[in-house]
N, C-alpha and C positions, 0 to 999 in steps of 0.2 A: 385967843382962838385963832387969830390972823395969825400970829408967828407961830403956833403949831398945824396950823395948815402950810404953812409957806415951806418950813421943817421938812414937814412930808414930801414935799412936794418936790424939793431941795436932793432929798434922798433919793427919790425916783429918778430923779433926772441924773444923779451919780450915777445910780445902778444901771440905767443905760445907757452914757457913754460907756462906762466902764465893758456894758457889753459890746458894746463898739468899738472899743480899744482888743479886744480879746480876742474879738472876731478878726479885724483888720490881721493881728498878729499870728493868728493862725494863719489867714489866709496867706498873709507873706511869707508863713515858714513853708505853707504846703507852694504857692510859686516859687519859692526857693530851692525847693528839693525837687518840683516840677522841673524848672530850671537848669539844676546840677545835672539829675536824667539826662533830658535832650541834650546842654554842651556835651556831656558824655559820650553818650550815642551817635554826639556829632564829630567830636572827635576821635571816636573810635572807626567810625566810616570814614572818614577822611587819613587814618592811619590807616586801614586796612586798601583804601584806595592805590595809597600809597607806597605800598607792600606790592599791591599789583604790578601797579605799572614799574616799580625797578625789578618784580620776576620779569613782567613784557618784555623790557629792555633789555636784562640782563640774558633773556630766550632769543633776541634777536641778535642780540651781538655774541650770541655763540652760533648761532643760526649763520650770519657771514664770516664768522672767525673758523668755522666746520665747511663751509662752502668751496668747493676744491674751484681752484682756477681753470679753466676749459685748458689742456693742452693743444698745440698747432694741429694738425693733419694736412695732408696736401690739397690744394685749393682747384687742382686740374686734377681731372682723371684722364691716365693716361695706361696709351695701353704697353702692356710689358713692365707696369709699374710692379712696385718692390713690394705694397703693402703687406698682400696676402704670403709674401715666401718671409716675411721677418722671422714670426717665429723659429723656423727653420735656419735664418740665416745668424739669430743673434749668438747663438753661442760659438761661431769660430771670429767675432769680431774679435780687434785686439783690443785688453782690457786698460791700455793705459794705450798713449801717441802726442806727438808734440803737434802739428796743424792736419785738417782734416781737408783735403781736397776731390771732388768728386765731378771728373771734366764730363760726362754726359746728367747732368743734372735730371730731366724730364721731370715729373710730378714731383720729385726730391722726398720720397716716402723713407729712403737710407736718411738723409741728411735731418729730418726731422725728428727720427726712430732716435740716430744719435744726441741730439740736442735736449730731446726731453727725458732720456735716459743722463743727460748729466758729463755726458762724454766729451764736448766741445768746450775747453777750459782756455783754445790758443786760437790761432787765428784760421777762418773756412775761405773757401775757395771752390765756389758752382760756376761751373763752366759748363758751355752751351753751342755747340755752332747756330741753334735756332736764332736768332736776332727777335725776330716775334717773343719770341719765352724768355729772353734775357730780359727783353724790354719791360715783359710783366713781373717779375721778378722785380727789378729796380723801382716799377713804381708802387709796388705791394709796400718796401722795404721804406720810399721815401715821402708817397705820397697815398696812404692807403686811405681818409678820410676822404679826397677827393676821387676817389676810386670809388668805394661803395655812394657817394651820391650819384655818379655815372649809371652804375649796374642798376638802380633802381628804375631808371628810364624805362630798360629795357621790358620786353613782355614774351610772355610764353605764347607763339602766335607764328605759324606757317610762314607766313607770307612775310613779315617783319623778320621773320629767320632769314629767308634767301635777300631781302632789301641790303639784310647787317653783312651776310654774306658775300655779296656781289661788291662792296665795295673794294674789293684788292685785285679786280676786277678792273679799274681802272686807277693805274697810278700814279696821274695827277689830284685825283679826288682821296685815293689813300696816302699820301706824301703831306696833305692839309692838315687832316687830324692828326688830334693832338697823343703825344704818349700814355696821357691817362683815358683817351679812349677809342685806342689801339689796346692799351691792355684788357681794358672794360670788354671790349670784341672780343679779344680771346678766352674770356671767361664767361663770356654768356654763350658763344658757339659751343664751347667746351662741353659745357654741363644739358644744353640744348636739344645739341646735335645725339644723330644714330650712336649708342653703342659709347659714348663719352671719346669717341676716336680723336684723336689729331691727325689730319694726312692731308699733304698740299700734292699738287701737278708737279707734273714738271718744271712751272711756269712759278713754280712758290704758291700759288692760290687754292686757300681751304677747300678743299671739294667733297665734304663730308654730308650728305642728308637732313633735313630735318627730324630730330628723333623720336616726334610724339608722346614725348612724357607726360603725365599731368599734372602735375607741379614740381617742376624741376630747382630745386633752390640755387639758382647763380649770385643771389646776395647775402652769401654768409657773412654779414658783419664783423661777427666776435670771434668768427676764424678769422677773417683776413688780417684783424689788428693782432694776435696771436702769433700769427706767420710774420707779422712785420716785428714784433719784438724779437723772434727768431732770428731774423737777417739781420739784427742791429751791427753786428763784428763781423759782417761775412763780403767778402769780398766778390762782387758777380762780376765776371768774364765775359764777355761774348766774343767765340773763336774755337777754330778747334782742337780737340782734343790735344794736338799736338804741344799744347803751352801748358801744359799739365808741369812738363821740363822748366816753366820759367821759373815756379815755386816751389818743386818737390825740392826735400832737404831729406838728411837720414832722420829714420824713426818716426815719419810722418807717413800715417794712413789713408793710404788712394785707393779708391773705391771706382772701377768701371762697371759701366751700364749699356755698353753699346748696343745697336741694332741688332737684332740676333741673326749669326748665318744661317740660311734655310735647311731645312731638312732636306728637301727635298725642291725640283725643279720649280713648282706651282706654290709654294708655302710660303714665299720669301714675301716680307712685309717690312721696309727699310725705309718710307718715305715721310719721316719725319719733317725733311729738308726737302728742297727741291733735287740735292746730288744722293745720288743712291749710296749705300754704305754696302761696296760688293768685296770682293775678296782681298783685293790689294789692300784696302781699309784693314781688316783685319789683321794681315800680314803685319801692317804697317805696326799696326796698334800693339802686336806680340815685340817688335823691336822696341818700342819705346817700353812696354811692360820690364822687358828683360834688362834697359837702361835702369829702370829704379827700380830695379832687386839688387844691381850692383851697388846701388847708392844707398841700399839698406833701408831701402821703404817700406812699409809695411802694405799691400797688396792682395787687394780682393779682385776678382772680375767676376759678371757673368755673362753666360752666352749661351748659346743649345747644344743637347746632350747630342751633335754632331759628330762625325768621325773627322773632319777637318779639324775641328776645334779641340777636340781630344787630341790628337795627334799633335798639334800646334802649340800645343801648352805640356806633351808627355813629360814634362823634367819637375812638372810641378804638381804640388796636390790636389786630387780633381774632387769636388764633394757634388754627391748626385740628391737634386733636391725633385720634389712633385710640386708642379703648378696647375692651378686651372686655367685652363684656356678657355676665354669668352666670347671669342672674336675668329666666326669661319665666319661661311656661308653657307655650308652643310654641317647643319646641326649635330649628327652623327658625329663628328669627328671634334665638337666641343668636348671638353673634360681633362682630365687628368692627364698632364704630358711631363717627360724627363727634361730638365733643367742642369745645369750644370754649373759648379763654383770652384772657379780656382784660386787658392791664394801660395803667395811664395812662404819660404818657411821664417816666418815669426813670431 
């Protein structure tokens, strides 16, 4: 009776491990296949992450590879600058030239128009009699990082305007400062001042207004470093016009900008410099013009659709261009005025 109880008993206790064993093995198949799932799904999300971020990356490196590079523009506004007559002025450039020289520089809207069109392949030459504008020039070109921490000082503020102004005012205290902010001065008066004018006294000393703008940007960074990659091969001058003769060679393109003859008695506006730019100047400047046309240079000028200046250039060909004029004092006579461009035959 014991051993067929014990039997029994024996049996039962198989029959539930065994259910034990069966369970356990499901269980495991079903955490196994639980299992598979989730690394699946884990690995699918971490592929698909993956997928992301090289679209991300491969979105943003098309993003700065499409990013166009800012081109230069002129860092001074200046007045009788070139920007607004390009259009008009680009098609009698000439399409090829061996060096580019252009002895009245001012805001240099030609000489930047040329560079970033591709035209400047030999060597430049901005010439200037302003010694101030040469000076900013050279240090755009050689020290422009310490330049924009200079202009940053500076503030949009009346009274801090006439403080920065009045210093050339006395020229022992302007002979101190340094080149880099001397140039810094002429870039914050510049953008500042009435009208973006440049014009000294007699005396050389800026006597332009404060020009209430509100907010005037005198700290273009990512222009000025632009402008300075520009001037990398360019040769800056200070002196005048007259050494144009040092470098013109044949087949090089000279480009003048000079002060414009007035129209008229009360019109005339030539004080870039302290010395006026009156008639013998220009006389002068048709002589040396007429030097390199014989030397086969290639030659643009402009000036005003005067009868002096017509007359002074008759042998050559005159192109009548439209500008706007910014800069009276009677509003009325703002607008639209005739220009004039001569260049020799090349």
């Amino acid at each position: 009776m014991i051993r067929v109880m014990s039997k029994f008993f024996f049996y039962i206790y198989r029959k539930f491990i065994n259910s034990l064993d069966l369970n356990n093995k499901n269980g495991e198949k079903k955490l196994v296949e639980k299992n598979n799932q989730y690394f699946k799904l884990l690995t699918n999300n971490w592929s698909n992450k993956e997928i992301y971020h090289s679209k991300m990356q491969i979105s943003e490196l098309n993003k700065n590879k499409n990013k166009k590079k800012r081109l230069p523009t002129p860092f001074l506004k200046w007045a009788g600058g070139k920007r607004q007559l390009l259009p008009q002025m680009q098609k009698y450039f000439p399409s090829n030239f061996n060096q580019y020289i252009e002895p009245f520089v001012g805001g240099g809207a030609v000489f930047l128009f040329l560079y970033n069109e591709g035209f400047l392949k030999n060597k430049t030459f901005l010439i200037d009699t302003n010694e101030d504008l040469i000076n900013t020039y050279k240090v755009v070109k050689n020290n422009v990082e310490d330049l924009i921490d200079d202009l940053k000082i500076h503030v949009n503020d009346k009274d801090y305007y006439y403080s920065v102004r009045e210093k050339d005012r006395n020229q022992e205290i302007y002979n101190k400062m340094t080149f880099i902010e001397k140039a810094s001065r002429i870039i914050y008066m510049n953008k500042c001042c009435y009208n973006g004018l440049y014009r000294v006294n007699s005396k050389g000393q800026f006597n332009v207004p404060f020009g209430k703008y509100k907010n005037p940007k005198f700290c273009d960074g990512e222009n000025l470093r632009s402008v300075s990659l520009a001037l990398k091969n360019v040769e800056l001058v200070h002196g005048s016009f007259e050494k144009v003769l040092n470098f013109a060679k044949k087949d090089d393109f000279i480009y003048f900008d000079p002060p414009y003859h007035p129209l008229s008695a009360t019109s005339s506006f030539t004080s870039y410099t302290k010395d006026d730019f009156g008639m013998k100047y220009q006389e002068k400047l048709f002589e040396i013009f007429q030097e390199l046309d014989k030397r086969r240079c290639k030659l643009m000028l402009s000036n005003s659709f005067s009868d002096f200046i017509r007359g002074l250039y008759e042998d050559y060909n005159k192109i009548e261009l439209k500008a706007t004029r910014a800069i009276n004092c009677d509003a009325t006579k703002r607008g639209k005025i005739k220009e004039i461009l001569i260049v020799n035959d090349f």
